[in-house]
C-alpha positions, 0 to 999 in steps of 0.5 A, a space after each residue: 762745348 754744348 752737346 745736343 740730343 736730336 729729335 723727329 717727330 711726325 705732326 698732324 696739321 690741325 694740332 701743329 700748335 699744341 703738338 709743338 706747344 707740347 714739345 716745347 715745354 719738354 726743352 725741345 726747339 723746333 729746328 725744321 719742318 718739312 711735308 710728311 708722307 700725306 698732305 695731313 701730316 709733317 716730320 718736325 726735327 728738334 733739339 735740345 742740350 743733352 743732359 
């Protein structure tokens, strides 16, 4: 059975790509994003197997 390590990060809209960009090339999939504490940022959750 996969285990799996969880992540949340805060992304600032204007690098969403890079941001994610980045976090994918750790292993990181992008689960959810959702709107942050200020119209400027969001809170991503992401996964990845545990290793």
């Amino acid at each position: 059975m996969t285990k799996w390590e969880y992540l949340t990060a805060p992304v600032l809209v204007h690098a969403t790509k890079q941001i994610l960009d980045n976090f994918g090339q750790d292993g990181w999939e992008l689960v959810q994003i959702v709107p942050g504490m200020n119209p400027e940022n969001l809170v991503a959750y992401f996964k990845r197997p545990a290793s």
